[in-house]
PDB file of N, CA, C and O in Angstrom, chain B, residues numbered from 101:
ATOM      1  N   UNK B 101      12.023  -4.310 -33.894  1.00  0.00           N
ATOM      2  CA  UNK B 101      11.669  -3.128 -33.116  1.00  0.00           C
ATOM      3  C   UNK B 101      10.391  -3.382 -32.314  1.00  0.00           C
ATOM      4  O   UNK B 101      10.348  -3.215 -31.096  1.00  0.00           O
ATOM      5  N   UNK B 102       9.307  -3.810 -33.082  1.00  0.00           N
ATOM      6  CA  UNK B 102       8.185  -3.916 -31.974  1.00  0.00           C
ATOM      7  C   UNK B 102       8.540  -5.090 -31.619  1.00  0.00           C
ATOM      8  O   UNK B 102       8.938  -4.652 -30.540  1.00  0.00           O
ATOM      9  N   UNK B 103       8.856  -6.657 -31.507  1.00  0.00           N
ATOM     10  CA  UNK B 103       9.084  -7.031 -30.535  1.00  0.00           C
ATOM     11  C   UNK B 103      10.328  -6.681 -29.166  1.00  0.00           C
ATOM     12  O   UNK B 103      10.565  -7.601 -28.383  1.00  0.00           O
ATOM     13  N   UNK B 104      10.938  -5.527 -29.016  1.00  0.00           N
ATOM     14  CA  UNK B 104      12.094  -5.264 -28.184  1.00  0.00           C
ATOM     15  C   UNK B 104      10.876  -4.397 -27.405  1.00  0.00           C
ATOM     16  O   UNK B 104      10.443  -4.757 -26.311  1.00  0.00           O
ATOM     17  N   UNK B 105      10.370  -3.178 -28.134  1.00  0.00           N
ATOM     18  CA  UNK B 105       8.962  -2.786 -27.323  1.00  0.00           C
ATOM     19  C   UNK B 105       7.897  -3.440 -26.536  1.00  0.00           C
ATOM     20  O   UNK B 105       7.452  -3.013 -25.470  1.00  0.00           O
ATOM     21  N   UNK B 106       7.377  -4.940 -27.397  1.00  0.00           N
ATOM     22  CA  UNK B 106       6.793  -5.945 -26.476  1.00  0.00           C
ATOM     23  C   UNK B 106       7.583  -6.167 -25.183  1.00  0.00           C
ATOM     24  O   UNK B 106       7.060  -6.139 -24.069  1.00  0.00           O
ATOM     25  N   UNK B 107       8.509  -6.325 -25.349  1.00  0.00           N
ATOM     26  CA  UNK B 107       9.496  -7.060 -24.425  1.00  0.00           C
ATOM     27  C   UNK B 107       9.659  -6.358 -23.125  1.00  0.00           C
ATOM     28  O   UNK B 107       9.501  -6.933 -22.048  1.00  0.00           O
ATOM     29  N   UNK B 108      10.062  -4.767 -23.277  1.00  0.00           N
ATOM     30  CA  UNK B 108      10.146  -3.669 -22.379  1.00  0.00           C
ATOM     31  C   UNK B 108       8.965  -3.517 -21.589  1.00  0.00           C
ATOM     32  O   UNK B 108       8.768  -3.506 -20.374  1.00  0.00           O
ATOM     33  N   UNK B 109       7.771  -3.328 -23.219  1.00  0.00           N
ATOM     34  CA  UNK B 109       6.651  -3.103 -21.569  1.00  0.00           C
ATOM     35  C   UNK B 109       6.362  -4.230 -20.977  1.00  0.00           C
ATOM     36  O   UNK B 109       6.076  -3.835 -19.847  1.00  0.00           O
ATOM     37  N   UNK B 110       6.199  -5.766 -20.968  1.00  0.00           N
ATOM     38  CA  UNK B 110       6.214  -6.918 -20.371  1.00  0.00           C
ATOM     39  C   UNK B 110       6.855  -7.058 -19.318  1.00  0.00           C
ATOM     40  O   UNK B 110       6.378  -7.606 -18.324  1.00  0.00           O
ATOM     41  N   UNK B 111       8.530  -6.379 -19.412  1.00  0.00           N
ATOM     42  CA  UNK B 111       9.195  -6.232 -18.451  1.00  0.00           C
ATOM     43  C   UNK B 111       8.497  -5.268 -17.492  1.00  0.00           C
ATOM     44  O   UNK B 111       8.105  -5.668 -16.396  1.00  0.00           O
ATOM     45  N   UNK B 112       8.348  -4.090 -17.862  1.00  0.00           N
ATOM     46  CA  UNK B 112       8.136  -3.595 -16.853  1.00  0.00           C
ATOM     47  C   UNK B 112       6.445  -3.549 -16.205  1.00  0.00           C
ATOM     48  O   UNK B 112       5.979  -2.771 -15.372  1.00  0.00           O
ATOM     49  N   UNK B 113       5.862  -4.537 -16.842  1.00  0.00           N
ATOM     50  CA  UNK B 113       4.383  -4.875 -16.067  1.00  0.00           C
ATOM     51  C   UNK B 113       4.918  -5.893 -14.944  1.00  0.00           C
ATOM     52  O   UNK B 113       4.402  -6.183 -13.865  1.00  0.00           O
ATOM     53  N   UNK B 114       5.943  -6.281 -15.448  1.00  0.00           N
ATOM     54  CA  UNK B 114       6.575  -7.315 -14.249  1.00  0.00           C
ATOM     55  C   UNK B 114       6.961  -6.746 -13.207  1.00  0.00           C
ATOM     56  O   UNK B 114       6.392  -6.693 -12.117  1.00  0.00           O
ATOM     57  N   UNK B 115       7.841  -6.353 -13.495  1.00  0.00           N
ATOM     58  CA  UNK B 115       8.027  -5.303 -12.437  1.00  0.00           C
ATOM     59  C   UNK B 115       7.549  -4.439 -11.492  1.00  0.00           C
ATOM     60  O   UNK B 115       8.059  -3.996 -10.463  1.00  0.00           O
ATOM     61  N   UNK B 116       6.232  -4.232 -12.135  1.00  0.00           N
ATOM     62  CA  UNK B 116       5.373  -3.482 -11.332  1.00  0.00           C
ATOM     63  C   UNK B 116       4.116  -4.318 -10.393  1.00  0.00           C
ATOM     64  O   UNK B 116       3.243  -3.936  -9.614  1.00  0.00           O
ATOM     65  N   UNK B 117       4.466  -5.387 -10.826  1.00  0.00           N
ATOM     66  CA  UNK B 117       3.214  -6.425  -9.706  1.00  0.00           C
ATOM     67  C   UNK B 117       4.602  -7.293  -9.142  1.00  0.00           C
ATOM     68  O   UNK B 117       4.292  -7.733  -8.035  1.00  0.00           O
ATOM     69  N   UNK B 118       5.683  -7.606  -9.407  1.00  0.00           N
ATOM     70  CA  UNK B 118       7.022  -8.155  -8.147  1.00  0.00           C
ATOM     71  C   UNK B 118       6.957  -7.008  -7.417  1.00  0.00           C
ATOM     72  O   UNK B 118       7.059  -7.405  -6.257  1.00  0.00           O
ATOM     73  N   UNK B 119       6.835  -5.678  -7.397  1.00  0.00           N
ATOM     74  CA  UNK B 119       7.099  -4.557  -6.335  1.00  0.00           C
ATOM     75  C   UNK B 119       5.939  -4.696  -5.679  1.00  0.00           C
ATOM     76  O   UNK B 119       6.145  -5.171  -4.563  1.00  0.00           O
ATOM     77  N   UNK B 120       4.623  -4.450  -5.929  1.00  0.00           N
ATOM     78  CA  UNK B 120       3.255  -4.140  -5.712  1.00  0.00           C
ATOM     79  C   UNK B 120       3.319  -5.595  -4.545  1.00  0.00           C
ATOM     80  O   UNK B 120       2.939  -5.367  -3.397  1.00  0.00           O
ATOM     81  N   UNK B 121       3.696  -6.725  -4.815  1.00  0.00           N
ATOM     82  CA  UNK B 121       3.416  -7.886  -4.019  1.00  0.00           C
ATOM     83  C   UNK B 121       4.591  -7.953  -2.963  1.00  0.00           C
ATOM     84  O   UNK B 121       4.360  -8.744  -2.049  1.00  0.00           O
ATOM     85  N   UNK B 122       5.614  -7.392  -2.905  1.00  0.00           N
ATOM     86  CA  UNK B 122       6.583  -6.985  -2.225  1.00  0.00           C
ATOM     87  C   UNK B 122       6.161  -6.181  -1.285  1.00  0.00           C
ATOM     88  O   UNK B 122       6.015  -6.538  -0.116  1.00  0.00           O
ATOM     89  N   UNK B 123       5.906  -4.914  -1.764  1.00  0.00           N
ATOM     90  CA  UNK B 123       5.306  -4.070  -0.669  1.00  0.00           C
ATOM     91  C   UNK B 123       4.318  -4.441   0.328  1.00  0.00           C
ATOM     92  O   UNK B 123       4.393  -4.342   1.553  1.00  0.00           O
ATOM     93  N   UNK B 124       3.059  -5.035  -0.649  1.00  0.00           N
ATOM     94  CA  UNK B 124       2.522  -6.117   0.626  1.00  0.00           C
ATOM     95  C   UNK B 124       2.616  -6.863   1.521  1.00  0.00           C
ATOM     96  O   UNK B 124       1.939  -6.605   2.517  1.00  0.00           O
ATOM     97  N   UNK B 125       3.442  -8.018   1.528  1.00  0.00           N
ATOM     98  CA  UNK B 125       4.482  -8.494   1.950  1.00  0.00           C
ATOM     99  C   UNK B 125       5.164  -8.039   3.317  1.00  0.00           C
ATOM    100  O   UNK B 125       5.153  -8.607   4.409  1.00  0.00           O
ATOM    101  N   UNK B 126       5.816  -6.729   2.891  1.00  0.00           N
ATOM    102  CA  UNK B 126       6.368  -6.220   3.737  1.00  0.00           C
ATOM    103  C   UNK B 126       5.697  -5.493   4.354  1.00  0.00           C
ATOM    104  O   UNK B 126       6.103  -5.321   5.504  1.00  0.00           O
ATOM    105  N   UNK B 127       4.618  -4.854   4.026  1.00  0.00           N
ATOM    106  CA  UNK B 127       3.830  -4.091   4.990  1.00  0.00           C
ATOM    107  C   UNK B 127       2.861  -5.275   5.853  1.00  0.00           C
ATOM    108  O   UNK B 127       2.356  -5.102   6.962  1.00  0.00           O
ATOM    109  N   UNK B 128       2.786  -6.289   5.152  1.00  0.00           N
ATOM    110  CA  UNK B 128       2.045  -7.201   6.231  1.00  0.00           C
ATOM    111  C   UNK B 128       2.768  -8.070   7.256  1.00  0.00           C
ATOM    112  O   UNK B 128       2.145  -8.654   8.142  1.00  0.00           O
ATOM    113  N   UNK B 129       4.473  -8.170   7.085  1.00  0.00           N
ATOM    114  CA  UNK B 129       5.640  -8.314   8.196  1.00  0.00           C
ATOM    115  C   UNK B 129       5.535  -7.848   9.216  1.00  0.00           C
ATOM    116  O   UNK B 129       5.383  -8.443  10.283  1.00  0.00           O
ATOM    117  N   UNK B 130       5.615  -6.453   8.989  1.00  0.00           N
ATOM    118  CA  UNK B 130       5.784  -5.149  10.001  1.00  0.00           C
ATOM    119  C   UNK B 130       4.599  -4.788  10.563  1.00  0.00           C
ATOM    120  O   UNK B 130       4.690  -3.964  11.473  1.00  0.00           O
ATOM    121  N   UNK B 131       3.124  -5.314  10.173  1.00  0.00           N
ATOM    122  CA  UNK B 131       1.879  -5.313  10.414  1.00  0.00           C
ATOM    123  C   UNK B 131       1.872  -3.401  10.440  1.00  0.00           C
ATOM    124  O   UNK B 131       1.591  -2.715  11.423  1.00  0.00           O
ATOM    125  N   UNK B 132       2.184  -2.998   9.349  1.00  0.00           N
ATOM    126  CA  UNK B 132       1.904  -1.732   8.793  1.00  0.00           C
ATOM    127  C   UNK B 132       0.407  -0.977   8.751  1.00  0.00           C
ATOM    128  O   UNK B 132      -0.140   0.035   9.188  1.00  0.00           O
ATOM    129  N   UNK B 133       0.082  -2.295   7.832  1.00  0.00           N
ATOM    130  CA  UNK B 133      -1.789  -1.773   8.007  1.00  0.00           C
ATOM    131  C   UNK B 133      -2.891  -2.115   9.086  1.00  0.00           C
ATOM    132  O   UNK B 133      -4.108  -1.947   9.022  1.00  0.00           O
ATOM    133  N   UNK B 134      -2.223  -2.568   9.953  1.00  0.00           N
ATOM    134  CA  UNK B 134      -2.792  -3.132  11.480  1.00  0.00           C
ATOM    135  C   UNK B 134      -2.291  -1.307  11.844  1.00  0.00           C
ATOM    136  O   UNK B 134      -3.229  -0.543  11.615  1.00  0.00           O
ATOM    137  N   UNK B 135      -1.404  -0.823  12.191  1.00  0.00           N
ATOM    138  CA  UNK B 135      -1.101  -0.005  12.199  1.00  0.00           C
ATOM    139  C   UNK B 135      -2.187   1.151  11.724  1.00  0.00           C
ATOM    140  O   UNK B 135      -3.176   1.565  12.330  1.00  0.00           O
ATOM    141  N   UNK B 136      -1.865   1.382  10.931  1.00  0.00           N
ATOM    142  CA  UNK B 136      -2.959   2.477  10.217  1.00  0.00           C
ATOM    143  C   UNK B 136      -3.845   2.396  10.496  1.00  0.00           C
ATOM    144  O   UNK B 136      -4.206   3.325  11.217  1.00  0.00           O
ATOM    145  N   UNK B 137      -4.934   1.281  10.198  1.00  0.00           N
ATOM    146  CA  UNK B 137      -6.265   1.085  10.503  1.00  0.00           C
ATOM    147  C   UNK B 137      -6.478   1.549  12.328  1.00  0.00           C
ATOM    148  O   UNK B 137      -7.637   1.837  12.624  1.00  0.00           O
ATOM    149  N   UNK B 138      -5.660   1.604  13.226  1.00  0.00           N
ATOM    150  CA  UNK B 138      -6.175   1.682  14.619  1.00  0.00           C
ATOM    151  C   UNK B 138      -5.672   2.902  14.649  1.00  0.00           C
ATOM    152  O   UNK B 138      -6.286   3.592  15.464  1.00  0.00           O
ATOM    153  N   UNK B 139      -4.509   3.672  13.918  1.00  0.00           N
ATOM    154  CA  UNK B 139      -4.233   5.479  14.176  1.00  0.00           C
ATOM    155  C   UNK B 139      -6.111   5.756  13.557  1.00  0.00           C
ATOM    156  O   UNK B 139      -7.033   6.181  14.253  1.00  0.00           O
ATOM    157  N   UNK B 140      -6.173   5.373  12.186  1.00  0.00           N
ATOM    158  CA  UNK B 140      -7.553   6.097  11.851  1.00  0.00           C
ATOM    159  C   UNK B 140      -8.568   5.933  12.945  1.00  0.00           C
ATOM    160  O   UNK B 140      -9.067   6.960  13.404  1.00  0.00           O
ATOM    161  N   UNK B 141      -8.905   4.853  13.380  1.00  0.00           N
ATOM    162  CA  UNK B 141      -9.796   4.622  14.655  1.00  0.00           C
ATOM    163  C   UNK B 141      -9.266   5.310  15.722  1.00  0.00           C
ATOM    164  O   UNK B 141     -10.222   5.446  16.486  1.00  0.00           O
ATOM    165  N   UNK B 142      -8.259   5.844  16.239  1.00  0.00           N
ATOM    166  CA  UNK B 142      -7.966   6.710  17.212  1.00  0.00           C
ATOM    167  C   UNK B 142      -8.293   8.117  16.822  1.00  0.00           C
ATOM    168  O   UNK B 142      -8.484   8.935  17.722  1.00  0.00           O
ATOM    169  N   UNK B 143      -8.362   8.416  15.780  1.00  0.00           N
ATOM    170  CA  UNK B 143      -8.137   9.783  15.425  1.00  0.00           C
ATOM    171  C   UNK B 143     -10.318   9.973  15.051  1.00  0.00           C
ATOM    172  O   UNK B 143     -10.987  10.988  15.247  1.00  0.00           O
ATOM    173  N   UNK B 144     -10.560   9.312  14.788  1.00  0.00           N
ATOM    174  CA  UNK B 144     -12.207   9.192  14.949  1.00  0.00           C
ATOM    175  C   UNK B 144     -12.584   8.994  15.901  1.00  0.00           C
ATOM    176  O   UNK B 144     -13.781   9.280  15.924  1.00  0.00           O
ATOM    177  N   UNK B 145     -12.157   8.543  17.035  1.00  0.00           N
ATOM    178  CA  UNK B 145     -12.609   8.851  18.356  1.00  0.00           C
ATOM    179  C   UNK B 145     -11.954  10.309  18.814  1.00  0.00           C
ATOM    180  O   UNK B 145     -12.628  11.215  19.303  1.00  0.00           O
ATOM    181  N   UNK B 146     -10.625  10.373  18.590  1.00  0.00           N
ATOM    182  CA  UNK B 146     -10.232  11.898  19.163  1.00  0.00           C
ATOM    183  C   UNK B 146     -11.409  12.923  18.333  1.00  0.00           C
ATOM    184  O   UNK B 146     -12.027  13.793  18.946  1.00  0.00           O
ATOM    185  N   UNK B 147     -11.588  12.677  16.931  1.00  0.00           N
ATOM    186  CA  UNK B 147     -12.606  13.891  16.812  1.00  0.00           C
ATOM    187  C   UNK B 147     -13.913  14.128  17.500  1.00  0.00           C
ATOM    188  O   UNK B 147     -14.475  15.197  17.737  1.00  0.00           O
ATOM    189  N   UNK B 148     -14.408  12.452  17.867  1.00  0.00           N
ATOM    190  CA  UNK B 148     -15.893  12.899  18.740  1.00  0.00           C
ATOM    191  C   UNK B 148     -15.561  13.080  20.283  1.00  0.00           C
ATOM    192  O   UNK B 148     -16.510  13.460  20.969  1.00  0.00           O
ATOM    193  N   UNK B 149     -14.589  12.905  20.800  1.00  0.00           N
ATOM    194  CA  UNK B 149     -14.537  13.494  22.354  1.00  0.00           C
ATOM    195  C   UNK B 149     -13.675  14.950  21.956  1.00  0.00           C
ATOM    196  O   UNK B 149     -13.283  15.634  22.901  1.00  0.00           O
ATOM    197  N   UNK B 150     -13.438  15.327  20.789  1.00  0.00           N
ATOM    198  CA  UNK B 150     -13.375  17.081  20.468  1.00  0.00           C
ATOM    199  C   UNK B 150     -14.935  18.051  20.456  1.00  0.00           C
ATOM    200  O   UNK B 150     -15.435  19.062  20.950  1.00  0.00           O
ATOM    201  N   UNK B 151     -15.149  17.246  19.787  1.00  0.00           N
ATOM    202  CA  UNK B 151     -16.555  17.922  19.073  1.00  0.00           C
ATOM    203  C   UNK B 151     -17.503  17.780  20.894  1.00  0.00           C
ATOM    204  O   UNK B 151     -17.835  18.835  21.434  1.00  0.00           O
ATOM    205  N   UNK B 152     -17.755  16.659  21.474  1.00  0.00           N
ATOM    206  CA  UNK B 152     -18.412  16.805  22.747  1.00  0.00           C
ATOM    207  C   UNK B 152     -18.048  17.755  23.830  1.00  0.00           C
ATOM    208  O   UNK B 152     -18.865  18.366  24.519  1.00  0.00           O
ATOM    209  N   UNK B 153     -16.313  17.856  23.957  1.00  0.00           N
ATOM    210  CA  UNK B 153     -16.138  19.415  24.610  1.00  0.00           C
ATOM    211  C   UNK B 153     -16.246  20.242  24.266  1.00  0.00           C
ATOM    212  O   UNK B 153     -16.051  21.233  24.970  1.00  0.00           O
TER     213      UNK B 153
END
């Protein structure tokens, strides 16, 4: 019994850093966070040419 429990959560720590490095991966394909990072920089400039009118 506790080793089938070892086993499960092992599995699923695996599982959770093959997804975690996957997602990276793929968000760095699609240049996802190139993405994001320049909406946030757009949207910090849209607030200071708000705030100046």
């Amino acid at each position: 019994m506790n080793d089938m429990m070892f086993s499960a959560i092992a599995g699923l720590v695996a599982l959770v850093i093959i997804f975690l490095i996957c997602r990276e991966l793929i968000c760095w394909y699609w240049k996802i966070n190139e993405a994001v990072d320049l909406l946030r920089e757009i949207h910090k400039e849209l607030k200071i040419l708000n705030k100046t009118n």
